[in-house]
C-alpha positions as CSV (number, residue, x, y, z in Angstrom):
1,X,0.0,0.0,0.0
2,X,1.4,3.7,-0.9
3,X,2.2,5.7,1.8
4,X,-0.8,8.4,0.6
5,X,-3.4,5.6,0.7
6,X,-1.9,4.5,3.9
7,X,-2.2,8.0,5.5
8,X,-6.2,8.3,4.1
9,X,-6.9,5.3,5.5
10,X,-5.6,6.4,8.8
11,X,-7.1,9.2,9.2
12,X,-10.5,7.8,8.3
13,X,-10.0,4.5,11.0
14,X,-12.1,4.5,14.0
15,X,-10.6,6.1,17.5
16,X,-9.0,3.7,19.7
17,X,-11.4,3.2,23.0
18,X,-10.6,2.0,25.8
19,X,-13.4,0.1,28.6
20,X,-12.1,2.2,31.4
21,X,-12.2,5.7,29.7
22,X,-14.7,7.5,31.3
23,X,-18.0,9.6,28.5
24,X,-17.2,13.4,29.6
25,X,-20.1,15.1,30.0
26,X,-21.0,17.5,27.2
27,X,-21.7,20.9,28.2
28,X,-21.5,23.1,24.9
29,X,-25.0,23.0,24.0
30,X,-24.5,26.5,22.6
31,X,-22.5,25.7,20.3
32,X,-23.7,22.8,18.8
33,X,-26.8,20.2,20.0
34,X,-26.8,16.7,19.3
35,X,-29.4,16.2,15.8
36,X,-33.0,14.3,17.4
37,X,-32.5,10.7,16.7
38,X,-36.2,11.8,15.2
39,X,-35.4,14.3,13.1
40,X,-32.3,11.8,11.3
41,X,-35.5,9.1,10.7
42,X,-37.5,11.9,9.1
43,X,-34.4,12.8,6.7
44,X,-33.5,9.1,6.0
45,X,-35.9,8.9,2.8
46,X,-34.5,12.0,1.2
47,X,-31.1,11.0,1.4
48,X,-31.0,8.0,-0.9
49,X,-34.4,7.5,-2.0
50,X,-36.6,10.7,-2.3
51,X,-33.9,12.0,-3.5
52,X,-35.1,14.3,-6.6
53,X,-34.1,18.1,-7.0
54,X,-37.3,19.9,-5.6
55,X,-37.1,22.3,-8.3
56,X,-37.4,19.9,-11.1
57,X,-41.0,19.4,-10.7
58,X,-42.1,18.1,-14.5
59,X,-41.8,14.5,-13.1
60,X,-43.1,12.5,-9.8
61,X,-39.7,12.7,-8.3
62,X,-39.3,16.6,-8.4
63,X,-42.5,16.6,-7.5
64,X,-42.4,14.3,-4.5
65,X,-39.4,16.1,-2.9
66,X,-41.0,19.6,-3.8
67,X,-44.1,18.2,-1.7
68,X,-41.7,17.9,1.2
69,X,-39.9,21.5,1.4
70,X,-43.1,22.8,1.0
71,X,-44.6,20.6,3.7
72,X,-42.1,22.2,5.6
73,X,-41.8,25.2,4.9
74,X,-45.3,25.2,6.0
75,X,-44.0,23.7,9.6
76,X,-41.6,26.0,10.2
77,X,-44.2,29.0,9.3
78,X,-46.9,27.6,11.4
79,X,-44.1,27.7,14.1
80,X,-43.5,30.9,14.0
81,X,-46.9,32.5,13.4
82,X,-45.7,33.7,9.7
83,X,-46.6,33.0,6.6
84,X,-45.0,30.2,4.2
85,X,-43.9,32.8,1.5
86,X,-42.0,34.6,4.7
87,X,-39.7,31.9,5.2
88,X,-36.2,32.1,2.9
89,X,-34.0,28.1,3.5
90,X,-30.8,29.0,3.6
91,X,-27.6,27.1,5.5
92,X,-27.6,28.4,8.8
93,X,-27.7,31.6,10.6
94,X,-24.6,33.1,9.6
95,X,-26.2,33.0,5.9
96,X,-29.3,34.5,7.0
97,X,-27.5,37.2,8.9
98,X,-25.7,37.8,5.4
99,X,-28.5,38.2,3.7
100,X,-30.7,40.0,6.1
101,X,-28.1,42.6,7.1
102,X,-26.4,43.3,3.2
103,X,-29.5,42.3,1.5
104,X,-31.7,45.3,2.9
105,X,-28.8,47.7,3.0
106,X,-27.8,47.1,-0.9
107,X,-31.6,47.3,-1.3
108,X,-31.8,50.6,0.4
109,X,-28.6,52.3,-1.0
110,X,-30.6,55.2,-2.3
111,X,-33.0,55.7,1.5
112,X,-29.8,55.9,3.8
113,X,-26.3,54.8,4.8
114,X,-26.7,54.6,8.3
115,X,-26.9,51.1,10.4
116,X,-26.5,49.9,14.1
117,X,-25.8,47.2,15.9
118,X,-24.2,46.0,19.2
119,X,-20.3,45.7,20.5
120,X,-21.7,41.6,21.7
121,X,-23.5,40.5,18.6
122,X,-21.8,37.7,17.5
123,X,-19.2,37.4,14.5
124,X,-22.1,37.0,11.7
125,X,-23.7,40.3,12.1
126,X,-20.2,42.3,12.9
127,X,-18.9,41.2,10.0
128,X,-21.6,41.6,7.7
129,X,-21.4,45.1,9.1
130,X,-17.8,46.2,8.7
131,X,-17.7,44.5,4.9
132,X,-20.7,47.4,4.6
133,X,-18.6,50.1,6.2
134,X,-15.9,49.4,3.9
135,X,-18.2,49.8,1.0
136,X,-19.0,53.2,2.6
137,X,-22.3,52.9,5.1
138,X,-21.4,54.3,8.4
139,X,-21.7,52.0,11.0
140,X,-22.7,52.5,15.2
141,X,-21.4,49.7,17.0
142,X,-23.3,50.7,20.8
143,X,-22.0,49.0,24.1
144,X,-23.8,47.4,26.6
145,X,-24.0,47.4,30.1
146,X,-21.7,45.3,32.5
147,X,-24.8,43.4,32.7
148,X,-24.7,42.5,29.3
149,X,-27.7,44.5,28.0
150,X,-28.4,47.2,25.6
151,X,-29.7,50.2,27.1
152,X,-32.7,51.5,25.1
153,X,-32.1,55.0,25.5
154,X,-28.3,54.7,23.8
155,X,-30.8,52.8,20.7
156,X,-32.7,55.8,20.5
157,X,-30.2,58.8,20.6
158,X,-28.3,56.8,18.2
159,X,-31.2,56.4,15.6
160,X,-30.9,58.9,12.6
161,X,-33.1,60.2,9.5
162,X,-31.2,57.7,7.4
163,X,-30.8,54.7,9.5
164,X,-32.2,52.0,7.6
165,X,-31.0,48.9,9.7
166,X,-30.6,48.1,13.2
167,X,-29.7,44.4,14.0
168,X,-29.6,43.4,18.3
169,X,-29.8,39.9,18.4
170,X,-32.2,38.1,21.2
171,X,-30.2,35.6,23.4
172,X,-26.1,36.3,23.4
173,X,-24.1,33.0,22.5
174,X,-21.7,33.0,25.1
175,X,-24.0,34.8,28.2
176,X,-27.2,33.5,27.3
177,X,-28.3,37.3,28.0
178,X,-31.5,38.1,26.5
179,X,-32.4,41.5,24.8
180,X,-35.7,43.4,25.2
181,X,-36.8,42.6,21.3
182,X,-40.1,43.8,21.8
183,X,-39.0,47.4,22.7
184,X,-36.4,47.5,20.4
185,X,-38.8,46.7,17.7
186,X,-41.5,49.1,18.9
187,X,-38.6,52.1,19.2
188,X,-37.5,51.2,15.3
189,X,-41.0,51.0,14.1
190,X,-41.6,54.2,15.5
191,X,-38.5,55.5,13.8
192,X,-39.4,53.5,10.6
193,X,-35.9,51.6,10.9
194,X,-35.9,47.9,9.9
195,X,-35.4,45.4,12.6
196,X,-33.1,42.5,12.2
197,X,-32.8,39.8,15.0
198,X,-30.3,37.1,15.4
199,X,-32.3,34.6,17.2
200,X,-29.7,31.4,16.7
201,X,-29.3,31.0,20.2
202,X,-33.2,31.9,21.1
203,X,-35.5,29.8,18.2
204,X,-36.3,26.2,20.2
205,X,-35.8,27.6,23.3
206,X,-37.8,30.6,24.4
207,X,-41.4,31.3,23.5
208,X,-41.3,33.2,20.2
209,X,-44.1,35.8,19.1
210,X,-42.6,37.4,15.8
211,X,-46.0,39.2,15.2
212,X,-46.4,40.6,18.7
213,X,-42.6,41.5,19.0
214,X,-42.7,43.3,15.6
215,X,-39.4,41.9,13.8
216,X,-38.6,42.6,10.3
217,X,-35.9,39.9,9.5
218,X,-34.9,36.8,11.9
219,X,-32.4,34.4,11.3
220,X,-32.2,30.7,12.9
221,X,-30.3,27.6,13.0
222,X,-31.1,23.9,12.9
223,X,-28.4,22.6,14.6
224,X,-28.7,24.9,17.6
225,X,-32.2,23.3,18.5
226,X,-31.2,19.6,17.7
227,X,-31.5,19.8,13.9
228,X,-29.1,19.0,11.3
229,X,-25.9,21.4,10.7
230,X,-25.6,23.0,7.3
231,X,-29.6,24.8,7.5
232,X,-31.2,27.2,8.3
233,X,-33.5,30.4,8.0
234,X,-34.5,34.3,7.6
235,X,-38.0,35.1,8.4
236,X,-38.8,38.2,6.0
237,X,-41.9,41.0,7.0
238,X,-44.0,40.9,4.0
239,X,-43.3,43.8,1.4
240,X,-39.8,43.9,2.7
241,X,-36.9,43.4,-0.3
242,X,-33.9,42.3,-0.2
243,X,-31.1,42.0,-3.0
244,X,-30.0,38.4,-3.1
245,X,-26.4,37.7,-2.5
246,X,-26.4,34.3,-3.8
247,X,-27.0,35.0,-7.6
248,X,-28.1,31.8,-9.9
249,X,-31.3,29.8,-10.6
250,X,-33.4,32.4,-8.3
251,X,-34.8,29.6,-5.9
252,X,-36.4,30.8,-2.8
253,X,-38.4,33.5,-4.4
254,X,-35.1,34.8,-6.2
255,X,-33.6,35.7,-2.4
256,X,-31.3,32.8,-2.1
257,X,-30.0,30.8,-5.6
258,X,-28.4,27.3,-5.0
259,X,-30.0,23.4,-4.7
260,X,-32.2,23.3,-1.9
261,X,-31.4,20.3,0.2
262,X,-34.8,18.2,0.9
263,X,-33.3,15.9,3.9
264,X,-31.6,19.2,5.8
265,X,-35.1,21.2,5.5
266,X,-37.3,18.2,6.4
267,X,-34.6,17.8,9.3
268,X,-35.3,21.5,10.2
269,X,-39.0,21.7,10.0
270,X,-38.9,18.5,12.4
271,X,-36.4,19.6,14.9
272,X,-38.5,22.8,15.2
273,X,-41.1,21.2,16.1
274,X,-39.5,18.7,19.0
275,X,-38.1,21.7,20.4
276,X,-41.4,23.9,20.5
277,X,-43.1,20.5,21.9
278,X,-40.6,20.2,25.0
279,X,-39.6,23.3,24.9
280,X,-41.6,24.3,28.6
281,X,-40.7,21.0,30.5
282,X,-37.1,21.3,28.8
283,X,-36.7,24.7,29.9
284,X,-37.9,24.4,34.0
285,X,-35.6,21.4,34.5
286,X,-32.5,22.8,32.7
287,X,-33.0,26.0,34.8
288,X,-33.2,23.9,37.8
289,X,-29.4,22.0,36.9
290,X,-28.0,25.4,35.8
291,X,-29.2,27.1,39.2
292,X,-27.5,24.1,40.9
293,X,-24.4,24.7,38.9
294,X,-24.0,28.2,40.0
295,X,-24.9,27.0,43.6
296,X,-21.9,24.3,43.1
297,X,-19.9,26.6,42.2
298,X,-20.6,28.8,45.2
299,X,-19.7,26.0,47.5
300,X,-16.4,25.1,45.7
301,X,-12.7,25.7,48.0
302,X,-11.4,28.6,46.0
303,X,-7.5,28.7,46.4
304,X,-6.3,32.0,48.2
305,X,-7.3,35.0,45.5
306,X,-9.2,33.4,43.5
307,X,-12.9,34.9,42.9
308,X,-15.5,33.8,40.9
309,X,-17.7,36.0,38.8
310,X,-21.0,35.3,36.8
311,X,-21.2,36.8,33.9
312,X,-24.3,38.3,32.4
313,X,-27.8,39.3,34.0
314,X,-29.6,36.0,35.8
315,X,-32.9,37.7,35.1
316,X,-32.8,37.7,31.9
317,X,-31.1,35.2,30.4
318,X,-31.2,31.5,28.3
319,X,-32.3,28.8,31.0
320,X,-29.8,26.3,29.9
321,X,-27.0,29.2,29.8
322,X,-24.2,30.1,32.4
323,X,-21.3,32.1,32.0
324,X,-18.7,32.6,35.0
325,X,-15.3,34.2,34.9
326,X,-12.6,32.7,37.3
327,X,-10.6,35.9,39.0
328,X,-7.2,35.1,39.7
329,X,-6.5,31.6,37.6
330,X,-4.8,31.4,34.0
331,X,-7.3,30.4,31.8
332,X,-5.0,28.9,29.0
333,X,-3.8,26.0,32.1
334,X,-7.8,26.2,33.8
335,X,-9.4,24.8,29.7
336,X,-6.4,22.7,29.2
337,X,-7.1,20.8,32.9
338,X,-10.7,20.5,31.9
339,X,-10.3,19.7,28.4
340,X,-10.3,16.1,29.3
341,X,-12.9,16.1,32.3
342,X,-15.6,18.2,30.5
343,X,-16.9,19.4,27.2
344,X,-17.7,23.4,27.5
345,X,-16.0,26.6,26.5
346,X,-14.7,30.1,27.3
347,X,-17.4,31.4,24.8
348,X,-18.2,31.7,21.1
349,X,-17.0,28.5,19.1
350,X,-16.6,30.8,15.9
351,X,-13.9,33.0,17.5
352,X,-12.6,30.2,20.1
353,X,-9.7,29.6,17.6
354,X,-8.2,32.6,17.2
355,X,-7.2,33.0,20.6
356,X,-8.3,36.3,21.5
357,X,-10.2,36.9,24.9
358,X,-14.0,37.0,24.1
359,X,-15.1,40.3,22.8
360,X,-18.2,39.5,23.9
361,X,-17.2,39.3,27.8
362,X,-14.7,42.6,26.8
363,X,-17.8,44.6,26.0
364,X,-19.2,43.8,29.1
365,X,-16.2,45.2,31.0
366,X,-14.0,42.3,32.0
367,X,-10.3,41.8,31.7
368,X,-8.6,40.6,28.8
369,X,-7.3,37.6,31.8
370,X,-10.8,37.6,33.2
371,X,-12.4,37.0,29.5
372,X,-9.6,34.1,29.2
373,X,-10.5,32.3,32.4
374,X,-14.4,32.5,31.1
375,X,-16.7,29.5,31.0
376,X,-19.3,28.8,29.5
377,X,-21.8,25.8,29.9
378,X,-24.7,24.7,27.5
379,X,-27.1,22.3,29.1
380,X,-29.1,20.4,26.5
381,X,-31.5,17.8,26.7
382,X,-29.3,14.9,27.7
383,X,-28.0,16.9,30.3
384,X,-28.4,15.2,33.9
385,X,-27.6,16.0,37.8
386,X,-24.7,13.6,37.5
387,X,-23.3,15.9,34.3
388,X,-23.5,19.1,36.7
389,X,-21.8,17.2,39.6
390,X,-19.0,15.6,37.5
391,X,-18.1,19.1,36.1
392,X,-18.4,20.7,39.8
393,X,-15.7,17.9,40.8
394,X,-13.8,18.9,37.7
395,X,-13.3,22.4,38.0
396,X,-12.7,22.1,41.9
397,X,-9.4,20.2,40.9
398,X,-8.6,22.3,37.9
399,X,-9.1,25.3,40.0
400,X,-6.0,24.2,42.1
401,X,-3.8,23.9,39.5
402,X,-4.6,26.9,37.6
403,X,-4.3,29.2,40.5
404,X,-1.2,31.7,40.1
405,X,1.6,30.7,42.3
């Protein structure tokens, strides 16, 4: 065998396990959830067998897996108290963010140049943003609170004749901090501002009213609610436009060109509806194992100077969601001892690699070391009392050898 088919056969082969290594509990719900062992039956047919382009609908196959984005699209609407023809597919939130934020401000070049947004908005609606100011829009970036929320009256003195986009998302990624959507929505229909609301982290997991709050444009994520990765959604106020910025075969009423993928919206539409089933019962005993967690933490033996801070604002915030900073530890040698005990993280997954502290948790007024020795645990489904005490244990030991000497 050649040493190139050797290596792709290697890196292909099943992990070495091992009967004595112990399943770490997974904790990183916010980054990631584990896809419904419901929602992979649903997809099964689409993948192999149903497995026609929904857009060729001159023949039964076409037509069979057109039936079934339709069907959902229809689930996914009824979800959300919209309309079918409100709901744009596209792969995830990032996409929709893309579209949403560039698509009504290319659409609106001749109305205003003017756009706000928040300094803990995650990566997919800053970016969007600053590729805009590059291109000329001027751009408010407003800060929040130590608390982690925006204050409404900063919103308003901010707003001018030619804003034409303000985009606060709902629940922050790494705090689980949850805006006041309904009064931002209310202050930028006053102004006649479009609303756009990243509600990744939110959709599956918080009652969601998008005719009572008012939103013009929300994005979600399957995989953030137990769906499959790789889909998604933008929920558009009717007789809002948007200029595509995928350009091809116009599918999706011309807003989003490309394939649509039958088993991932199937996948969506089913996972959305899990989530919105449980989402009550899910929520009061995920609260319950996060408030234990923080009262674990409470009663760890912190070694001398060492403080522990929660970060965010316990009123209003994700159930599943807490954030603590450890005072007085490095954070580089605290997630390296825990790396192996428990699966959680110092924040956002999409900036976790570059190694920068959080800008989230910098907006909110911590230290560049405090931001470092952050962490952040996801509770899911599968989450149990045993999980919340094994990760207690966990950081209790890693605690003592992360301390500064």
């Amino acid at each position: 065998m050649s040493p190139d088919l050797r290596l792709h056969r290697d890196m292909f082969a099943p992990l070495p396990t091992s009967p004595s290594r112990q399943t770490i509990p997974y904790l990183d719900h916010n980054a990631t959830t584990p896809c419904d062992p419901a929602v992979v039956e649903a997809m099964a047919p689409y993948w192999s067998q149903q497995f026609a382009n929904p857009s060729q609908r001159g023949h039964r196959p076409g037509l069979v897996a057109a039936m079934a984005v339709d069907q959902a699209r229809q689930t996914v609407a009824d979800a959300l108290g919209v309309a079918p023809s409100q709901v744009i597919f596209t792969s995830g939130a990032t996409e929709a963010n893309n579209l949403a934020i560039k698509g009504l401000c290319e659409q609106r070049l001749g109305h205003g140049r003017h756009l706000v947004t928040v300094a803990t908005e995650h990566a997919a609606v800053l970016e969007p943003c600053r590729y805009l100011e590059r291109l000329g829009f001027a751009v408010t970036v407003l800060p929040v609170r130590p608390d982690g929320r925006l204050a409404l009256e900063a919103l308003t003195a901010t707003l001018q004749p030619d804003t034409v986009l303000v985009s606060v998302m709902a629940a922050n990624n790494e705090t689980g901090v949850l805006q006041d959507v309904e009064a931002i929505a209310a202050l930028c229909r006053e102004r006649q501002v479009a609303y756009h609301c990243d509600a990744a982290q939110a959709c599956g997991h918080l009652p969601m009213d998008l005719t009572g709050w008012g939103v013009d444009l929300l994005s979600l994520s399957g995989h953030k609610f137990y769906g499959p990765k790789g889909v998604g959604a933008l929920v558009v106020r009717p007789g809002l436009v948007l200029a595509p910025q995928l350009h091809g075969g116009g599918q999706e009423g011309g807003h989003r060109s490309g394939t649509l993928s039958p088993p991932l919206i199937v996948g969506l539409a089913k996972a959305l509806t899990l989530a919105l089933q449980d989402q009550k019962e899910r929520g009061q005993r995920l609260q319950a194992l996060r408030d234990r967690l923080w009262h674990g933490f409470n009663g760890l033996q912190f070694p001398p100077g060492v403080e522990l801070l929660r970060n965010g604002c316990p009123p209003h915030s994700l159930p599943h969601t807490l954030s603590v900073a450890v005072r007085g530890v490095d954070g580089a040698r605290l997630h390296g001892q825990l790396r192996r005990r428990v699966a959680l993280s110092s924040g956002s997954s999409c900036s976790s690699t570059s190694g920068k502290p959080s800008h989230v948790l910098r907006a909110m007024g911590r230290s560049a070391a405090e931001a470092a020795a952050s962490l952040r645990f996801g509770l899911g489904r599968g989450t149990t009392a045993a999980d919340i005490d094994q990760a207690l244990a966990a950081v209790q030991e890693a605690l003592e050898l992360a301390a500064y000497g």
